[in-house]
Each structure stands twice: as structure tokens, then as C-alpha cells.
MDTraj code that builds the backbone (N, CA, C; nanometers):
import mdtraj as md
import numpy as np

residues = "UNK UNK UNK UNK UNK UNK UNK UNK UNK UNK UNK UNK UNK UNK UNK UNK UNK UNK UNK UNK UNK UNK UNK UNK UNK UNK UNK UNK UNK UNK UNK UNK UNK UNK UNK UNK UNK UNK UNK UNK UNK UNK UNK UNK UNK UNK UNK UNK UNK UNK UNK UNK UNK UNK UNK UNK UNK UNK UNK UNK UNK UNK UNK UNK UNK UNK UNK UNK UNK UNK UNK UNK UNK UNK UNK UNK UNK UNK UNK UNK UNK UNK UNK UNK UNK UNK UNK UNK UNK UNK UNK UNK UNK UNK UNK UNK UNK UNK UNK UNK UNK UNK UNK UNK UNK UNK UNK UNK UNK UNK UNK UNK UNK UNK UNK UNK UNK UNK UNK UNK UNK UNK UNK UNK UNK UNK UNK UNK UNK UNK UNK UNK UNK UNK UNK UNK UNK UNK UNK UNK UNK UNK UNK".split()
xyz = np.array([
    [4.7943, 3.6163, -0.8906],
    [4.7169, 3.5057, -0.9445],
    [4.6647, 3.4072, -0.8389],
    [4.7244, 3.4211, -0.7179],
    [4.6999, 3.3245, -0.6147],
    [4.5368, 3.3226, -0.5824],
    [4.4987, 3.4893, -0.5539],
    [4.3523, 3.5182, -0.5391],
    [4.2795, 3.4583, -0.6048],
    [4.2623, 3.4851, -0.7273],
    [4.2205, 3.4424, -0.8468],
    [4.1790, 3.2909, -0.8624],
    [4.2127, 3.2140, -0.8163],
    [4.2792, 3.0672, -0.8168],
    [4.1692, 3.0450, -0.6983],
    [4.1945, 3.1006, -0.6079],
    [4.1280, 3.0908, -0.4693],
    [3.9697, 3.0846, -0.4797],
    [3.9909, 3.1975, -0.5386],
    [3.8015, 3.2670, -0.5867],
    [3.7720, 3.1459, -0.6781],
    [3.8404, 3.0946, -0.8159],
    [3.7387, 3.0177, -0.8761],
    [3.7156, 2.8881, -0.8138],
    [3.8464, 2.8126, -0.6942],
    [3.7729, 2.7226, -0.6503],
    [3.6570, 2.7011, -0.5315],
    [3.6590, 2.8337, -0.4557],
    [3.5227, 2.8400, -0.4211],
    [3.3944, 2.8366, -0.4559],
    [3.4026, 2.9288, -0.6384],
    [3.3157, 2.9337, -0.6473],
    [3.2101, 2.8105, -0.6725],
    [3.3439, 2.7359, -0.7738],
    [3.3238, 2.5462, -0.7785],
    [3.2846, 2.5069, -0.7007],
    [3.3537, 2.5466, -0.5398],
    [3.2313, 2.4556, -0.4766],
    [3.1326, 2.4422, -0.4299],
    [3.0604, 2.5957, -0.4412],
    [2.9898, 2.6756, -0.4509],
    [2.8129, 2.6127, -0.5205],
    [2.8697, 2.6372, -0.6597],
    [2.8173, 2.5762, -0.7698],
    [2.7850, 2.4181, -0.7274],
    [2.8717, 2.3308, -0.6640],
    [2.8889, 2.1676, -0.7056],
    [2.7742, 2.1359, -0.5803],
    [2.8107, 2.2073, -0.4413],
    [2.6709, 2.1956, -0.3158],
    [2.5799, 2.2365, -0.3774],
    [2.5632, 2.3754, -0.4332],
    [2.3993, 2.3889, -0.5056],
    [2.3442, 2.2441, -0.5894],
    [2.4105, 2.1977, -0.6531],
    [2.3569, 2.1001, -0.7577],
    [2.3436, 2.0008, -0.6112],
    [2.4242, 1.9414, -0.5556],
    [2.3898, 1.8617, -0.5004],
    [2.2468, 1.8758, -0.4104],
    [2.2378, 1.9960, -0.3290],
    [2.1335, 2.0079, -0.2758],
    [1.9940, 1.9937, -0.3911],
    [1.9834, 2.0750, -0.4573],
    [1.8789, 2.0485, -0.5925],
    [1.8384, 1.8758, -0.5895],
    [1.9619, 1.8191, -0.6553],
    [1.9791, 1.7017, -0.6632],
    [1.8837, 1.5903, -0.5434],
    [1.9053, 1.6460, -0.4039],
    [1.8525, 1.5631, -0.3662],
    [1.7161, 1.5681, -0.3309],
    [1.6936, 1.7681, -0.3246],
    [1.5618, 1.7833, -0.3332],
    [1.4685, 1.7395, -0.4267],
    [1.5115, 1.6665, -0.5368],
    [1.4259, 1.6231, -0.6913],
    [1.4565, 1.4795, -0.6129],
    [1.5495, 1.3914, -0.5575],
    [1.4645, 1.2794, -0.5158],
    [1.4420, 1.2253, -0.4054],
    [1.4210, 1.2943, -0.3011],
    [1.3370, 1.3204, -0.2162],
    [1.1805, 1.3062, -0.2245],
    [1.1635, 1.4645, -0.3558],
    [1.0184, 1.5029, -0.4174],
    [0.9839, 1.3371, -0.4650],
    [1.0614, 1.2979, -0.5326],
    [1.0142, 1.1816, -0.6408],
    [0.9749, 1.0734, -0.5794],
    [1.0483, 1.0768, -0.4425],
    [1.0162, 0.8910, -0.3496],
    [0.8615, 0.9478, -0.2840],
    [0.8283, 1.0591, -0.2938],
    [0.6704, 1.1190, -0.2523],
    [0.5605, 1.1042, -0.3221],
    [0.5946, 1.0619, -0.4527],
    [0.4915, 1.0794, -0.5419],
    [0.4076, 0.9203, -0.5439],
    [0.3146, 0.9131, -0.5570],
    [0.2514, 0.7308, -0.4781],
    [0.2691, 0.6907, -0.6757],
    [0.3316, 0.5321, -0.6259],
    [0.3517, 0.4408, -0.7175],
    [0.2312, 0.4565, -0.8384],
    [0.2583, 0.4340, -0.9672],
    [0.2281, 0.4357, -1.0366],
    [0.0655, 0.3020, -1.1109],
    [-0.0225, 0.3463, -1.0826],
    [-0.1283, 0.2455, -1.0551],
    [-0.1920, 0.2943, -0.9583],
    [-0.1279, 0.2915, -0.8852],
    [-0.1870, 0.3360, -0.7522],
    [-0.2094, 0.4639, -0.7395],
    [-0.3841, 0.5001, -0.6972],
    [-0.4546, 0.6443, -0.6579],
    [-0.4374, 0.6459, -0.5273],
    [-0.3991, 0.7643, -0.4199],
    [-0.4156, 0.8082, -0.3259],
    [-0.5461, 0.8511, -0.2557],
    [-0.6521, 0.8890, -0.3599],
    [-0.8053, 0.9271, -0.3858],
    [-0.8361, 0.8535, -0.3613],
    [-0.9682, 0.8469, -0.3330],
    [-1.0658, 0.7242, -0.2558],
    [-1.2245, 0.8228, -0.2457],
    [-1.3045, 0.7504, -0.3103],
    [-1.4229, 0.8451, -0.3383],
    [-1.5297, 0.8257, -0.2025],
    [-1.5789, 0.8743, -0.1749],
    [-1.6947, 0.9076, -0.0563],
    [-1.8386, 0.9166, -0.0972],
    [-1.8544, 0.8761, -0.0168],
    [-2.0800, 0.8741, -0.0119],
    [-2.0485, 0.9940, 0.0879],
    [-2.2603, 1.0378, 0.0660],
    [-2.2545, 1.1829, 0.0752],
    [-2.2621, 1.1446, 0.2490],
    [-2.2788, 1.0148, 0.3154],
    [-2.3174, 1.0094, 0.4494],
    [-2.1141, 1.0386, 0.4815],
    [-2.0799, 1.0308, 0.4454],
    [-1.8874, 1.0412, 0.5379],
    [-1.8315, 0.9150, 0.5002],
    [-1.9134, 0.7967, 0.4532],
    [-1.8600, 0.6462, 0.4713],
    [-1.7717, 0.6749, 0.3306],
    [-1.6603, 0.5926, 0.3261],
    [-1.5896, 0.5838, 0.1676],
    [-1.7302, 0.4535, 0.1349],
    [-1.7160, 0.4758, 0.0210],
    [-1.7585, 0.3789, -0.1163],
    [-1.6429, 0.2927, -0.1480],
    [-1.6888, 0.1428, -0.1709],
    [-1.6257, 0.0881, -0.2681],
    [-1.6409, -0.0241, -0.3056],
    [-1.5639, -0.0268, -0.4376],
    [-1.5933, -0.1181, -0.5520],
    [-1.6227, -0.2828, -0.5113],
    [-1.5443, -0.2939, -0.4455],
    [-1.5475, -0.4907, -0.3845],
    [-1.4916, -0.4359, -0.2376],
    [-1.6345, -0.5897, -0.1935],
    [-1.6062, -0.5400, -0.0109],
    [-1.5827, -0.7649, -0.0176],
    [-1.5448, -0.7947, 0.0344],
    [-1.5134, -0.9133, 0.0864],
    [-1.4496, -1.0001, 0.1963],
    [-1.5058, -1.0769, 0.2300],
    [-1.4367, -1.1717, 0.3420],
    [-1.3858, -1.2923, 0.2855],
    [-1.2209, -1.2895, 0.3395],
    [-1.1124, -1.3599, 0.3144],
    [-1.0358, -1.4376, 0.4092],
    [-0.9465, -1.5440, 0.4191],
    [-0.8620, -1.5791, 0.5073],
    [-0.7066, -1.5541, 0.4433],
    [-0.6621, -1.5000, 0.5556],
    [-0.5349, -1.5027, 0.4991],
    [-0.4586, -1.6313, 0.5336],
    [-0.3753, -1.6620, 0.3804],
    [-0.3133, -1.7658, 0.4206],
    [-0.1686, -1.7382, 0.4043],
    [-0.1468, -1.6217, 0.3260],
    [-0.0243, -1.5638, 0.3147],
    [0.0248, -1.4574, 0.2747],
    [0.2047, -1.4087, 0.3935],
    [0.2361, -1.2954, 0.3826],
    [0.3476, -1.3053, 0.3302],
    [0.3832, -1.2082, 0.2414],
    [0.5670, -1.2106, 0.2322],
    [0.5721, -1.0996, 0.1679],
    [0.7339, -1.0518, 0.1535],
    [0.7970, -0.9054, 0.1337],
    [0.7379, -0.9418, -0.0114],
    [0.7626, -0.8303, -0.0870],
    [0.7845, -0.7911, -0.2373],
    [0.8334, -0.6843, -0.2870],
    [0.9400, -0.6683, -0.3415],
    [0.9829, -0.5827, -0.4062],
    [0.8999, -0.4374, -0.5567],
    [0.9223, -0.3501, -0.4162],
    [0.8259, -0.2828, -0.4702],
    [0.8977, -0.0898, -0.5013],
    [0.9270, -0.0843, -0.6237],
    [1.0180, 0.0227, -0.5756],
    [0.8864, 0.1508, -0.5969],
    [0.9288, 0.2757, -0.5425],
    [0.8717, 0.3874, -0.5155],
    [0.6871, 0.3462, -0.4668],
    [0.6894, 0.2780, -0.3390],
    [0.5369, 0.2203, -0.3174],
    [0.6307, 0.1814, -0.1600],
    [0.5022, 0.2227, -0.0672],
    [0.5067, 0.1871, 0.0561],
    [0.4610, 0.0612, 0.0854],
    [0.4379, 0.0149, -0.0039],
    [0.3066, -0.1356, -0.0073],
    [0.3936, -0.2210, 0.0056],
    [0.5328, -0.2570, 0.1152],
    [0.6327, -0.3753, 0.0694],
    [0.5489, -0.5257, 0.1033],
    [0.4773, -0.5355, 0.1483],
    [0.4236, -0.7058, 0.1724],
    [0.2976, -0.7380, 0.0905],
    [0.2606, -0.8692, 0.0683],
    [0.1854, -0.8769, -0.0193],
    [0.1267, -0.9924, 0.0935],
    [-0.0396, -1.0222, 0.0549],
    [-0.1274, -1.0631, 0.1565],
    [-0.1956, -1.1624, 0.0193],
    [-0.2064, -1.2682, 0.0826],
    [-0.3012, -1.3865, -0.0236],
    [-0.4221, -1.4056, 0.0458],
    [-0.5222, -1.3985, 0.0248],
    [-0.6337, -1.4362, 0.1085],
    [-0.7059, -1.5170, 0.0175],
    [-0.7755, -1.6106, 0.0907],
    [-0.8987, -1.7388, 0.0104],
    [-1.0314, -1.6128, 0.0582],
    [-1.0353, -1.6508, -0.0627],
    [-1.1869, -1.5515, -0.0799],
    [-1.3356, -1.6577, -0.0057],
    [-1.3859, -1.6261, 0.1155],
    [-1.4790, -1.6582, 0.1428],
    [-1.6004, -1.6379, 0.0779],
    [-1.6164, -1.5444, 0.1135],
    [-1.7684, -1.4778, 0.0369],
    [-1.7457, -1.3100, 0.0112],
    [-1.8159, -1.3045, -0.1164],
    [-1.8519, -1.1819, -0.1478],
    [-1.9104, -1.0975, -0.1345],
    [-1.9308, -0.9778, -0.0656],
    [-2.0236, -0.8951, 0.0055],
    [-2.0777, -0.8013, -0.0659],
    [-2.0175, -0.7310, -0.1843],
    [-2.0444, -0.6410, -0.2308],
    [-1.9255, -0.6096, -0.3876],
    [-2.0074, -0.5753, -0.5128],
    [-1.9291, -0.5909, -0.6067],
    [-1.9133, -0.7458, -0.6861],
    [-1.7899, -0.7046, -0.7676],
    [-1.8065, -0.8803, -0.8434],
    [-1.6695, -0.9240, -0.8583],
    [-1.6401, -1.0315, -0.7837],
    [-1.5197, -1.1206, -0.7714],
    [-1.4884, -1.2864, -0.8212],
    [-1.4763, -1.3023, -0.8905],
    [-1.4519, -1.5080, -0.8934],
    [-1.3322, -1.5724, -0.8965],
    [-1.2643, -1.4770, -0.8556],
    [-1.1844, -1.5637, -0.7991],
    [-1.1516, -1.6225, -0.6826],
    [-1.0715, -1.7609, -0.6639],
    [-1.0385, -1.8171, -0.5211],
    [-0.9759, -1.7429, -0.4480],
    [-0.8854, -1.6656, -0.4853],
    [-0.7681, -1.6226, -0.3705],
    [-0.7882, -1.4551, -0.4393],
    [-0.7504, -1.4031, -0.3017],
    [-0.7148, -1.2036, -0.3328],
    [-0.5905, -1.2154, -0.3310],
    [-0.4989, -1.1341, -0.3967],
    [-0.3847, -1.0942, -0.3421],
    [-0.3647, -0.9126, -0.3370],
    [-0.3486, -0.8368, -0.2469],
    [-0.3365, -0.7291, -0.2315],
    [-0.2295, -0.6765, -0.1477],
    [-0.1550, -0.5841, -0.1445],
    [-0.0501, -0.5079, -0.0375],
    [-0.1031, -0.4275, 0.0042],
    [-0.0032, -0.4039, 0.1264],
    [-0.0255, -0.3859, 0.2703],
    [0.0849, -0.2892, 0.2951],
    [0.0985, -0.1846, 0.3966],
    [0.2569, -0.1067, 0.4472],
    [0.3125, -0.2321, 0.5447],
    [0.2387, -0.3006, 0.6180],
    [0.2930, -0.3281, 0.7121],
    [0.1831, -0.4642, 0.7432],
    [0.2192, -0.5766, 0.7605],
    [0.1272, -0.6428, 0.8189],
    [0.0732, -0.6343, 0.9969],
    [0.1759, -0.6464, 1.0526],
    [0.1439, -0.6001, 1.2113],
    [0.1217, -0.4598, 1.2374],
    [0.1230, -0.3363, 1.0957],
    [0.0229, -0.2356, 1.1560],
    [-0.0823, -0.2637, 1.1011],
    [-0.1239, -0.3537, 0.9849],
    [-0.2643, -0.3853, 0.9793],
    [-0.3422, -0.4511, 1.0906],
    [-0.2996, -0.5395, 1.1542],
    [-0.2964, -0.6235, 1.2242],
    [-0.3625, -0.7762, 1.1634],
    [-0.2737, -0.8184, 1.0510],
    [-0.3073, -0.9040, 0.9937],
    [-0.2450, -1.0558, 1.0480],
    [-0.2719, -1.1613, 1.0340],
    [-0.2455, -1.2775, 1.0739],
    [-0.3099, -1.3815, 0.9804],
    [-0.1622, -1.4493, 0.9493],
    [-0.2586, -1.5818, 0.8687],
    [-0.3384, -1.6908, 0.9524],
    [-0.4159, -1.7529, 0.9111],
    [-0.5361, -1.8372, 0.8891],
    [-0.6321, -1.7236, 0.9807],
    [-0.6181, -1.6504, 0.9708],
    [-0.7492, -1.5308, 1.0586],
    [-0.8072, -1.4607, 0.9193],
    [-0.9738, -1.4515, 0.9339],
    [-1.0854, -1.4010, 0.8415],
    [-1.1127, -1.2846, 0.8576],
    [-1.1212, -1.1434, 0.7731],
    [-1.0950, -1.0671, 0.7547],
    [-1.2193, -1.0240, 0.6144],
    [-1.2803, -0.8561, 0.7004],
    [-1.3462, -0.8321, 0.6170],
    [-1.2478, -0.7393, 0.5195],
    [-1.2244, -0.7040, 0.3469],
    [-1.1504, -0.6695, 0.3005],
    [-1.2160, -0.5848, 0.2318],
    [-1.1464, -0.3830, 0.2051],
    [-1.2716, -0.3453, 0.1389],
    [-1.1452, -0.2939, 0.0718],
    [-1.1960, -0.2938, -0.0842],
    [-1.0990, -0.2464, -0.1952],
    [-1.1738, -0.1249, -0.3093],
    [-1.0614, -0.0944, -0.3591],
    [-1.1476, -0.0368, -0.4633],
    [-1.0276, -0.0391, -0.5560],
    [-1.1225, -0.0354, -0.6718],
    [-1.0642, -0.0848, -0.8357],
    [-0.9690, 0.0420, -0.8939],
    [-0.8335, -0.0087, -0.9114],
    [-0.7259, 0.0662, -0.9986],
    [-0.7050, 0.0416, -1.1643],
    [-0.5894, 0.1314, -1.2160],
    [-0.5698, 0.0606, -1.3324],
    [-0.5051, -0.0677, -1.3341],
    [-0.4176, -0.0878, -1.1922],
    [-0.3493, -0.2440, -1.2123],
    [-0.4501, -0.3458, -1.1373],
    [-0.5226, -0.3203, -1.0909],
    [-0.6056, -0.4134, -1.0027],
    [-0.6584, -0.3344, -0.8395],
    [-0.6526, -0.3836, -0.7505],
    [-0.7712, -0.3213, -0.6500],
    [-0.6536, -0.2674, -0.5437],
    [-0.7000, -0.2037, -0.4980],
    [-0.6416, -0.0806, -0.3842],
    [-0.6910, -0.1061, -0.2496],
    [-0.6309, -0.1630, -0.1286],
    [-0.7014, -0.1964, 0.0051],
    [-0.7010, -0.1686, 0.0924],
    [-0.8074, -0.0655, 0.1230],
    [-0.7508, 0.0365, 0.2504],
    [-0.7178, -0.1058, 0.3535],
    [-0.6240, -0.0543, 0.4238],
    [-0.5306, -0.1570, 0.4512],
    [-0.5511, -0.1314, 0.5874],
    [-0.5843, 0.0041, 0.6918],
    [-0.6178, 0.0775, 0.8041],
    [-0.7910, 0.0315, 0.8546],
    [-0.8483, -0.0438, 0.7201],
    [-1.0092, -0.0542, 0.7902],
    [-1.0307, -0.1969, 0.7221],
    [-0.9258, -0.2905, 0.7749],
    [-0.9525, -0.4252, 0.7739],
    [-0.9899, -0.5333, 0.8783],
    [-1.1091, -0.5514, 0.8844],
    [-1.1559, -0.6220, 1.0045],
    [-1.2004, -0.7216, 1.0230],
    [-1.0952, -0.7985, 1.1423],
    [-1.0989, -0.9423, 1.2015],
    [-1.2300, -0.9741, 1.2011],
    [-1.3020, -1.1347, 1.1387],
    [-1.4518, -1.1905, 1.1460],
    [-1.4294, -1.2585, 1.2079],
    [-1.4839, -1.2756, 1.3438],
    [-1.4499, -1.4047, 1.4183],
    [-1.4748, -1.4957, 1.3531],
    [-1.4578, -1.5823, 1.4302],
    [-1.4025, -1.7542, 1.3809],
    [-1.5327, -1.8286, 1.3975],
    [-1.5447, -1.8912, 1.2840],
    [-1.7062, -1.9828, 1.3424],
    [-1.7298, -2.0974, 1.4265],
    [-1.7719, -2.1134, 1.4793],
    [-1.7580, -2.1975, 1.5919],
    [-1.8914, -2.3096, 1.5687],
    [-1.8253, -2.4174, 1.5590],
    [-1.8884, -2.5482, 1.5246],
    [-1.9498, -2.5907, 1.6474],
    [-2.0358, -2.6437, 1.6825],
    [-2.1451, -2.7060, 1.7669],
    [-2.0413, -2.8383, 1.8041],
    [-2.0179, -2.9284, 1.9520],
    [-1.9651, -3.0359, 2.0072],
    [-1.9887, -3.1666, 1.9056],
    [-1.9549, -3.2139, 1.8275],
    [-1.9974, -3.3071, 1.7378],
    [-2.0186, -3.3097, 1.5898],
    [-2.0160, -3.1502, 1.5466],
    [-2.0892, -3.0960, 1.4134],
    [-1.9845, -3.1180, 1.3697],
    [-2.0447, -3.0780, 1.2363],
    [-1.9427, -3.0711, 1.1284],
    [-1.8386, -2.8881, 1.1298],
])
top = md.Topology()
chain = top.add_chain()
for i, resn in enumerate(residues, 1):
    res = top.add_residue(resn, chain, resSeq=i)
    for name in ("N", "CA", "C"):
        top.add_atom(name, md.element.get_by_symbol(name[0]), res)
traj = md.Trajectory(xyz[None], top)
């Protein structure tokens, strides 16, 4: 009976690593799949350029974490909406996420052209083709 005994607790553990491996291969798969709202897609003109919905220049005035589960997007970016370039916006402030602010290379009170495009929860910002507007520079005396 000793054998016997031997064999079924191998096979247990056998059985208990398979599940575990499974196990972690399903959430693994699952932390891959992009947050819910959020498209990975991004539509194209026939010249190579992406298209999109609202293009705008903003200042950022603020960054901070947010809790964001299954989404790479952990920081969230406030920008005062300067002007509108393209598309239709009225509001004062954007707020959109980011992976990373210093790989965007974002900085508050710095102006920033912002190009988004429209989700089911609100706008999507390629976050890789956001670009610094220099700073306007007032004349010795001006306003």
C-alpha cells in the first residue's frame, strides 16, 4: 500500500502545478487585454497621418497618480484648454491619462499641442505625439 499512497500523492501534485500554471496563464492573458473604454485602434488617413477627432492646445497645470486597475494610463494630466484646433470642445480644462508623464515629456505650466480621439468614456491621447508650443513671448513693456 505504501506505493500506492506514493503514486496518488504525486499525482496531486501533479494535477495542483497544472492548475496553478493555467491559473496564472489566464491572468497574465487578462492584465493584456487594454482597459475597458479604451480602443487600442486608432484610424488613419489614406496619406500615413492618424486622424483625429479633437486636436488642441493646452497648459498643463496638473499631474497626479490615479488608480487605475487593468490600464497602463496610471497618471492623469489637467490641462487649461487654450485654443481649439480641430473638432469641438467647450470646455476650460482637458483631463486625459498618460503611461508616464516624464516619458511623455510632460511638465506643468508648459503648452502642449494635444491630439485625441473620441471613446465610449471620453477621449483617448496619443500620449507619444504630444508637442511642446513654445512659450509666447511678450514685447519689453507689453502686455
Amino acid at each position: 500500500m505504501p506505493g500506492v499512497m506514493f503514486l496518488h500523492q504525486t499525482e496531486g501534485r501533479k494535477v495542483r502545478r497544472a492548475w496553478l500554471i493555467i491559473l496564472g496563464c489566464l491572468l497574465v492573458g487578462a492584465n493584456q487585454l487594454p482597459a475597458r473604454g479604451f480602443s487600442r485602434a486608432q484610424s488613419a488617413s489614406p496619406g500615413g497621418e492618424k486622424s483625429y477627432d479633437l486636436v488642441l492646445v493646452g497648459t498643463v497645470t496638473k499631474l497626479y497618480p490615479v488608480a487605475a486597475p487593468r490600464s497602463r494610463r496610471r497618471w492623469a494630466v489637467v490641462a487649461r484648454v487654450e485654443s481649439v484646433t480641430s473638432g469641438e470642445f467647450s470646455g476650460a480644462t482637458f483631463t486625459f491619462t498618460v503611461h508616464s508623464p516624464s516619458r511623455s515629456g510632460l511638465r506643468v505650466n508648459r503648452a502642449y499641442v494635444i491630439r485625441a480621439n473620441k471613446t465610449d468614456g471620453g477621449y483617448l491621447v496619443d500620449e507619444l505625439r504630444l508637442q511642446e508650443v513654445p512659450a509666447r513671448q511678450t514685447p519689453p513693456g507689453g502686455r
